[in-house]
N, C-alpha and C positions, 0 to 999 in steps of 0.2 A: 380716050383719056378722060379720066374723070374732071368736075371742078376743080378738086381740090387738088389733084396734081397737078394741074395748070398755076393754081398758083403759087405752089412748092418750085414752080422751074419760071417761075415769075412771068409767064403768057399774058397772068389776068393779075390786074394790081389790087393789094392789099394792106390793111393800115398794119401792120407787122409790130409787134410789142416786143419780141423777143424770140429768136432763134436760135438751133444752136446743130451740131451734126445732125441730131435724130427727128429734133422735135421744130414745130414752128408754131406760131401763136398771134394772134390778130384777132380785129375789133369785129364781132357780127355785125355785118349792114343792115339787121333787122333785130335792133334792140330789147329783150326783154324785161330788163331793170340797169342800173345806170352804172354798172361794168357789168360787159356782157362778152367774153373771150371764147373765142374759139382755140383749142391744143390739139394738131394734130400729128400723128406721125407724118414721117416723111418718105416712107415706104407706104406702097400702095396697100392696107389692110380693109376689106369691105367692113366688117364691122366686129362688133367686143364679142362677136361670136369664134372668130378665125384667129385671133389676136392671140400671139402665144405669151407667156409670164414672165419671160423675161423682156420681151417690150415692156408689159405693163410695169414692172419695177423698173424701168428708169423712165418711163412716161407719168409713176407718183409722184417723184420728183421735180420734175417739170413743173407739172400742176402745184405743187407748193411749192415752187418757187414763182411764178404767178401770181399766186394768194398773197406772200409776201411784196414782191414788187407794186403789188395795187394796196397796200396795206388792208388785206379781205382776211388775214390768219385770224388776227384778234376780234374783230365785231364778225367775222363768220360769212361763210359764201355756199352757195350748193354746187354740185359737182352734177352734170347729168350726159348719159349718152342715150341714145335714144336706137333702139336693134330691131330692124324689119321693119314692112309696114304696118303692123297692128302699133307697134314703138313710136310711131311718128318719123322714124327717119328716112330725111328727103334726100342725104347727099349719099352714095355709096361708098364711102371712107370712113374707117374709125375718127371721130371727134367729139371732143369733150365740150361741153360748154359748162365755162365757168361764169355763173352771176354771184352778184353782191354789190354792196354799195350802196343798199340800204335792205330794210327788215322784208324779206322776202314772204309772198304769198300763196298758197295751193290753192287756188280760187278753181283750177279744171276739176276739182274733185271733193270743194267745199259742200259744194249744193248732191253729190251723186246717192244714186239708192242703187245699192249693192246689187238689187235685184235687175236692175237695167241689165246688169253686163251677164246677166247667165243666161 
């Protein structure tokens, strides 16, 4: 069983913002900007590869409804998943990470020369 199923069936404790049947939502323990949300399903999906569309049309909703409860709609927040390793993703479950909360930076990819990555 993965992490993140364990703490969907509440094994491993979580600061929890908001759940509801499908969806669950809590605070990253590894902050990137000063709300920093994890949304995930509640069915086990490995990533935004296998995920079929109608999850993802009520998992948009979710996610702004998030944006709205953390007041992130109006000054703006970024939305990111992260798919495979080359993606960066460490947990093997679909999740979102929602940051905002203040003016957000691309500093991994400020300084890059296109040429590095071919």
């Amino acid at each position: 069983m993965c992490l993140f199923c364990k703490i969907i069936n509440k094994e491993i404790p979580s600061n929890i913002i908001l759940e509801n049947e499908e969806f669950l939502a809590f605070h990253d323990i590894n902050p990137k900007a000063p709300v920093h949300i994890l949304a995930i399903p509640k069915i086990h999906v490995d990533s935004f590869n296998e995920v079929n569309p109608e999850l993802m049309a009520s998992m948009t909703k979710f996610i702004q409804n998030i944006a709205v409860e953390f007041q992130l709609d109006e000054s703006g927040y970024r939305v990111i998943t992260n798919i495979g390793e080359n993606g960066g993703q460490e947990v093997k479950h679909l999740h979102f990470h929602i940051l905002g909360g203040a003016k957000l930076k691309w500093e991994h990819f400020s300084d890059a020369n296109p040429q590095d990555f071919l």
